[in-house]
C-alpha positions, 0 to 999 in steps of 0.5 A: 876199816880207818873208820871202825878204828877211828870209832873204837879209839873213841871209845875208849878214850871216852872211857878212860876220861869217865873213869874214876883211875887217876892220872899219876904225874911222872916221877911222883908215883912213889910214896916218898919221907915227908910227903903229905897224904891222904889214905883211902880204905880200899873197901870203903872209900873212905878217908883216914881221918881225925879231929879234936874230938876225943873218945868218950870210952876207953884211952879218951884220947883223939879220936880217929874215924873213916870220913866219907868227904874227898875234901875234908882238911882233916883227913892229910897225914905227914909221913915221918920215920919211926919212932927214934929214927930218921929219914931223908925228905923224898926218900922212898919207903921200902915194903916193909919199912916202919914208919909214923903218920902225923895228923897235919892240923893236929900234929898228932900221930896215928896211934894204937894200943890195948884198949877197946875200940868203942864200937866193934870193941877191937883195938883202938886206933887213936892220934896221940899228942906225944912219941912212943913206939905205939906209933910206928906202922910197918907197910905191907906191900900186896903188888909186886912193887919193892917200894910204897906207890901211889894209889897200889893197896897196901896194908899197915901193920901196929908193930907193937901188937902186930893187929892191921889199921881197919875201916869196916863199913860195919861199924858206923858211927850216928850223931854227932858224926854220923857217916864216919866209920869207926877205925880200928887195929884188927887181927884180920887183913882181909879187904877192910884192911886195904888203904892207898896213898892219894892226893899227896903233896911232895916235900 
């Protein structure tokens, strides 16, 4: 019987170390104000990414795609408070809560207004290099949690036109940046619309 238990805990010690759950470190399970992340499409898997590559169609501002690389430096983002107001660094984030995303190597923020995305022709998502209020999304939690954690899927709401942040691997881009997904603002908020905050950096 010491010997059965023995083969079962190893097992699935095995299993836990092979698999792909990360190990969260105590005390930083919360997405707090100030911390760098990284967003994962939950459907995907692919990063919320951007670059100095501006849309050929519509607001030709910075563009903004799903990227497939775990590593890219162009897929960290810096929470801030929305547009206006302010937050306190380490502060948790609400369910509920509006805040902006800035791109950490191009100090842009996540953006979205009434122009077509250039491929599925919903509402375009874009890295703005001013401040307005098309830059403030509200977290919409789906767990039980009352505040944003860490590696929970949750679902970010434009509050201006109330459309949900999407990656849909229907909608792939082909050279120059083929692999990348198109990120868009939908009226739908089913799996394509799940993002979760990773690899991130506390301030």
């Amino acid at each position: 019987m010491r010997l059965y238990s023995a083969l079962i805990l190893a097992i699935v010690s095995s299993a836990l170390a092979a698999s792909d759950i990360p190990e969260l470190e105590h005390g930083y399970e919360r997405v707090t104000c100030g911390s760098i992340i990284k967003l994962t499409n939950m459907d995907s898997g692919h990063k919320l990414h951007s670059h100095n590559i501006a849309y050929a169609s519509g607001s030709g501002q910075q563009s903004v795609t799903g990227h497939p690389s775990a590593v890219d430096a162009n897929s960290y983002w810096r929470i801030e408070a929305s547009h206006g107001r302010g937050c306190y660094r380490s502060e948790p984030i609400p369910c509920g809560a509006a805040i902006r995303l800035r791109h950490v190597n191009t100090k842009g923020y996540l953006h979205s207004h009434y122009h077509n995305s250039p491929i599925s022709g919903q509402q375009e998502v874009s890295c703005f290099d001013k401040e307005d209020h098309g830059d403030d999304w509200q977290i919409v939690c789906t767990g039980k949690s009352k505040e944003w954690m860490r590696e929970d899927g949750i679902k970010l709401m434009h509050v201006e036109t109330k459309k949900y942040l999407s990656a849909n691997p229907k909608y792939s881009f082909a050279a120059p940046i083929p692999g990348q997904l198109e990120v868009a603002c939908s009226t739908k908020d089913g799996s394509s619309a799940l993002w979760a905050a990773q690899a991130s950096v506390h301030k």
